[in-house]
N, CA, C and O of each residue as an XYZ file, in Angstrom:
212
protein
N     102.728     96.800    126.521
C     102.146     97.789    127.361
C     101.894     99.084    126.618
O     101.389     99.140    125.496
N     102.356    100.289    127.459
C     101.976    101.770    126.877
C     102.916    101.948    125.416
O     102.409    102.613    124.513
N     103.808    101.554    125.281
C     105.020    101.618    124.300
C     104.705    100.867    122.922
O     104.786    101.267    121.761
N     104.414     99.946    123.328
C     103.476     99.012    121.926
C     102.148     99.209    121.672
O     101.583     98.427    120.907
N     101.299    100.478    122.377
C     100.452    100.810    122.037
C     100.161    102.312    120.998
O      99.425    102.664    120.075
N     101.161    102.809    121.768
C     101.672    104.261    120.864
C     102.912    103.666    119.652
O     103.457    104.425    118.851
N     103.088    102.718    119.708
C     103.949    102.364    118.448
C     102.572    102.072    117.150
O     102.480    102.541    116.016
N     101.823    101.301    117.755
C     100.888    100.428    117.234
C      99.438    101.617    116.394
O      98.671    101.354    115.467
N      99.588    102.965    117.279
C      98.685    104.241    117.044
C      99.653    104.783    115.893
O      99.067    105.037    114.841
N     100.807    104.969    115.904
C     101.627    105.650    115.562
C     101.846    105.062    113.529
O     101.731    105.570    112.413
N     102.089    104.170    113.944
C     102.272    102.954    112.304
C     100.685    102.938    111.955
O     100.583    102.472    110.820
N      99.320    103.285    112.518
C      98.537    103.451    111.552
C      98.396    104.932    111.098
O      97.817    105.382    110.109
N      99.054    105.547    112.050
C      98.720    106.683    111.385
C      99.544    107.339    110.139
O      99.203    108.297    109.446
N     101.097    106.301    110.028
C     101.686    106.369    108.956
C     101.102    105.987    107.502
O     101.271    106.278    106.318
N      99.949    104.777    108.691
C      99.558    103.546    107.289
C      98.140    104.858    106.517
O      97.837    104.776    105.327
N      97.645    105.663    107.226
C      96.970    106.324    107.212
C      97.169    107.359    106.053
O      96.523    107.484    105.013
N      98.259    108.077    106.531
C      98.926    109.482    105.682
C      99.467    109.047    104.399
O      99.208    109.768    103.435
N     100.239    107.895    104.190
C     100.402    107.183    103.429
C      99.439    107.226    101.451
O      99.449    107.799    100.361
N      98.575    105.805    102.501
C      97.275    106.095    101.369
C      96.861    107.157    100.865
O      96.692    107.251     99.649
N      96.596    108.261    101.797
C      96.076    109.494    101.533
C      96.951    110.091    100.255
O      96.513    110.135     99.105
N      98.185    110.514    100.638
C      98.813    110.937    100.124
C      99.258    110.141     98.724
O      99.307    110.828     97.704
N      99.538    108.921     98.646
C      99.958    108.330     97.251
C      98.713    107.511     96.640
O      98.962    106.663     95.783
N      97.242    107.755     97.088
C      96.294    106.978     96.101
C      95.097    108.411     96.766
O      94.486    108.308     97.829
N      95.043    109.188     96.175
C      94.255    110.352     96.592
C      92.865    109.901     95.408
O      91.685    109.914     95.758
N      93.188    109.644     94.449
C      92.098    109.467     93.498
C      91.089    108.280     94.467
O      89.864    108.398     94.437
N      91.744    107.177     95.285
C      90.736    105.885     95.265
C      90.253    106.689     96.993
O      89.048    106.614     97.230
N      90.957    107.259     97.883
C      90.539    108.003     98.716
C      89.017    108.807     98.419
O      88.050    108.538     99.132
N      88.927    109.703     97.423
C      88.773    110.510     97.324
C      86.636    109.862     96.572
O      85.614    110.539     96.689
N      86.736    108.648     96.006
C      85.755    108.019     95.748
C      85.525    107.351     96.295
O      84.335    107.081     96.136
N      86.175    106.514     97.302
C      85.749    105.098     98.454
C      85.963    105.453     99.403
O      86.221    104.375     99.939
N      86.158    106.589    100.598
C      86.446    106.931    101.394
C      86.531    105.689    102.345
O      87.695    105.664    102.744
N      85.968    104.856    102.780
C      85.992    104.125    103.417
C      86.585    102.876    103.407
O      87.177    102.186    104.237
N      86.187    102.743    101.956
C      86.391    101.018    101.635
C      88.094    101.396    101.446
O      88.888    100.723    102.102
N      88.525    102.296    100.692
C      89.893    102.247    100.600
C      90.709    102.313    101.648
O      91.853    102.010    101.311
N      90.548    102.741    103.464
C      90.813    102.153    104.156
C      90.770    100.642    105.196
O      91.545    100.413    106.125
N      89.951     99.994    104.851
C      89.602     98.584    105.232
C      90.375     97.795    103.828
O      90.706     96.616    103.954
N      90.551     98.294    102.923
C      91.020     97.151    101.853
C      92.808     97.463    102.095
O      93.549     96.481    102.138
N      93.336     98.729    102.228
C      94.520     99.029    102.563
C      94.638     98.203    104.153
O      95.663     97.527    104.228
N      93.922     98.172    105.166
C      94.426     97.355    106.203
C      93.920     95.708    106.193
O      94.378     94.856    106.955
N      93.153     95.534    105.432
C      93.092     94.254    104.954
C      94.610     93.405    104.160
O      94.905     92.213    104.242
N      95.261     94.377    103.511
C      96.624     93.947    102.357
C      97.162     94.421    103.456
O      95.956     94.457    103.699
N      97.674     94.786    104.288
C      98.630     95.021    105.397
C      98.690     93.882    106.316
O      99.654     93.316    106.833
N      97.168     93.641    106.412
C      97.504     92.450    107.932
C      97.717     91.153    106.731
O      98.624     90.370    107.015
N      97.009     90.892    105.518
C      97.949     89.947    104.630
C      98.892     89.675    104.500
O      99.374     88.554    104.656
N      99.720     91.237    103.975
C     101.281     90.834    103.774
C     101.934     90.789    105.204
O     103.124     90.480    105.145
N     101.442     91.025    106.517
C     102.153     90.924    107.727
C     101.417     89.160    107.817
O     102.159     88.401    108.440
N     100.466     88.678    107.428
C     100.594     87.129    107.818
C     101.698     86.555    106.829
O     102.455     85.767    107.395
N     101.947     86.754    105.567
C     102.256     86.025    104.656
C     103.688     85.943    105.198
O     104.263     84.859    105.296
N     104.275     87.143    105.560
C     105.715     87.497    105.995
C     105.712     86.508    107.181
O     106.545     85.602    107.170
N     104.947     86.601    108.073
C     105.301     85.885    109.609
C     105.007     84.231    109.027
O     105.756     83.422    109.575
N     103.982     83.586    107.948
C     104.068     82.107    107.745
C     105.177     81.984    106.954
O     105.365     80.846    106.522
N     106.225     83.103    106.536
C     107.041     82.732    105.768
C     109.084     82.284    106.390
O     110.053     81.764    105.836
N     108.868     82.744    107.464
C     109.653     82.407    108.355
C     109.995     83.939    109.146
O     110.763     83.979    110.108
């Protein structure tokens, strides 16, 4: 419901500040793509983790 939705807003906006802050160079030339490739390797390593038990 409302709780897993503001959790769910909340962890991208970590996943968000994150990037920014520790890859400012690939930010700073791909503005875009470096967020779709950062949540691309996120929902990866969250499948790889969940097929892994």
């Amino acid at each position: 419901g409302t709780v897993s939705l503001v959790t769910a807003l909340a962890a991208g906006a970590i996943l968000a500040m994150v990037v920014d802050t520790m890859i400012p160079e690939a930010v700073e030339v791909t503005h875009l793509m470096t967020g779709l490739v950062t949540s691309a390797g996120f929902l990866v390593s969250l499948a790889v983790s969940h097929a892994g038990g």
